[in-house]
C-alpha positions as CSV (number, residue, x, y, z in Angstrom):
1,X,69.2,78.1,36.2
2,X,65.4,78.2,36.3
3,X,65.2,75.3,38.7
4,X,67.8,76.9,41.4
5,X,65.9,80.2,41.0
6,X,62.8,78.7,41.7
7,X,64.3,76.3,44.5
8,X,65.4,79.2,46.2
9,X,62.1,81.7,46.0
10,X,60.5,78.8,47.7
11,X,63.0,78.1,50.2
12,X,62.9,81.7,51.3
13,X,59.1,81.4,51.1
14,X,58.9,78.3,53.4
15,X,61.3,80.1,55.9
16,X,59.4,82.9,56.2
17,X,55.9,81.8,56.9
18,X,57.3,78.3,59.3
19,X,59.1,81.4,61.1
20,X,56.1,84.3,61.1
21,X,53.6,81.8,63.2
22,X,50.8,84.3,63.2
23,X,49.1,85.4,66.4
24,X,45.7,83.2,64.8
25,X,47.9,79.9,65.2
26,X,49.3,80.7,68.4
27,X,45.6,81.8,70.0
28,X,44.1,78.0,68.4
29,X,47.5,76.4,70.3
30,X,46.7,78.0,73.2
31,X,42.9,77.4,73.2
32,X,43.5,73.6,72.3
33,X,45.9,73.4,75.5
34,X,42.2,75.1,77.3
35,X,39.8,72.9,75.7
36,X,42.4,69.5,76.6
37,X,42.8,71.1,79.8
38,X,46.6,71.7,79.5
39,X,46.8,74.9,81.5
40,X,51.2,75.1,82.1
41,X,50.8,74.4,77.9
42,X,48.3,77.3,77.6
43,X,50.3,79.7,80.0
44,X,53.7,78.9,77.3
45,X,51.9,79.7,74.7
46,X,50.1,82.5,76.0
47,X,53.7,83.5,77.0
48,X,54.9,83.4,73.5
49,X,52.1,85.0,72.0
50,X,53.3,87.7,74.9
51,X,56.9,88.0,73.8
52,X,55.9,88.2,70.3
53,X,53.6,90.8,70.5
54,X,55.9,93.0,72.9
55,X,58.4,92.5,70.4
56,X,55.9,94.3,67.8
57,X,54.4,96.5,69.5
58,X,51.0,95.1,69.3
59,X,50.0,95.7,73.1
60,X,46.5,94.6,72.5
61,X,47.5,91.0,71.7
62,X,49.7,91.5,74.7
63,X,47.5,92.4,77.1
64,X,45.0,89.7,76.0
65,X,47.7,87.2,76.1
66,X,48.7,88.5,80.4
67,X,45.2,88.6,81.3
68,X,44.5,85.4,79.9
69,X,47.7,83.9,81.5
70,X,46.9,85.1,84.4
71,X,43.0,83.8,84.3
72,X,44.6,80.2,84.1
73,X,46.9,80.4,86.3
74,X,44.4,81.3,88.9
75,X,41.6,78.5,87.7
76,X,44.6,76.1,88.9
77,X,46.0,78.2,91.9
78,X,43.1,80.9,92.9
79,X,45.9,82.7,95.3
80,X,47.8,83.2,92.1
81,X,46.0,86.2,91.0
82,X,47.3,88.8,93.0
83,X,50.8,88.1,92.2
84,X,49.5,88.3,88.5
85,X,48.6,91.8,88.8
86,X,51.8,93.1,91.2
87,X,53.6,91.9,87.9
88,X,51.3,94.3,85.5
89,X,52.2,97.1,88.2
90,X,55.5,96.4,87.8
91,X,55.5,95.8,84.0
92,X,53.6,99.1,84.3
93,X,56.7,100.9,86.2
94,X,59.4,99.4,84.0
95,X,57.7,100.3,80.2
96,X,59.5,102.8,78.2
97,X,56.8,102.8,76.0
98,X,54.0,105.6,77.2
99,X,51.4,104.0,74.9
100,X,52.5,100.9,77.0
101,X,51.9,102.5,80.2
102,X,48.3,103.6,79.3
103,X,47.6,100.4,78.1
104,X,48.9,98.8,81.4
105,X,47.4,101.7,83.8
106,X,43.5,101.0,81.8
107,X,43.8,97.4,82.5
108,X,44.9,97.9,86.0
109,X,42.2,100.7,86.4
110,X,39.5,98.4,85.1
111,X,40.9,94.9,87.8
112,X,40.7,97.0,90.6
């Protein structure tokens, strides 16, 4: 009984951190894809790191992971950083969230 008790704590435990990978992990994925000059690799996992951190609520991590999408997007395709920030406006327009907004409308402010 102590055994399958045991198993199962440790199961769970395994679960929980392979399926909580931590905004740390995902910024030293995404800066390895920089560093080895991977940049559609850093833009996934910067877009990860995006979706995660719009799913918490933790706009700071997701406004670091769009501006840093956007910066390497446009160190491949300089042209690309206009239609970067026409998606914050518009990411701006559609947020529910007023804390969202703000956060959007201070970045924006501060680009242009």
């Amino acid at each position: 009984m102590k055994k399958s008790l045991l198993c199962a704590i440790m199961l769970l435990c395994s679960l929980g951190a392979a399926r909580a990978q931590g905004y740390s992990a995902l910024w030293k994925e995404a800066d390895a894809a920089a560093r080895k000059d991977l940049p559609a690799t850093q833009v996934a996992v910067l877009g990860r790191i995006a979706d995660k951190a719009r799913a918490e609520r933790a706009y700071g991590q997701l406004l670091k992971a769009e501006l840093a999408a956007a910066r390497a997007q446009s160190a491949v395709s300089p042209d690309s950083l206009a239609p970067a920030v026409e998606r914050m406006g518009r990411a701006q327009a559609e947020a529910g969230d007023a804390v969202l907004k703000a956060v959007y409308a201070a970045a924006l402010c501060r680009i242009y």
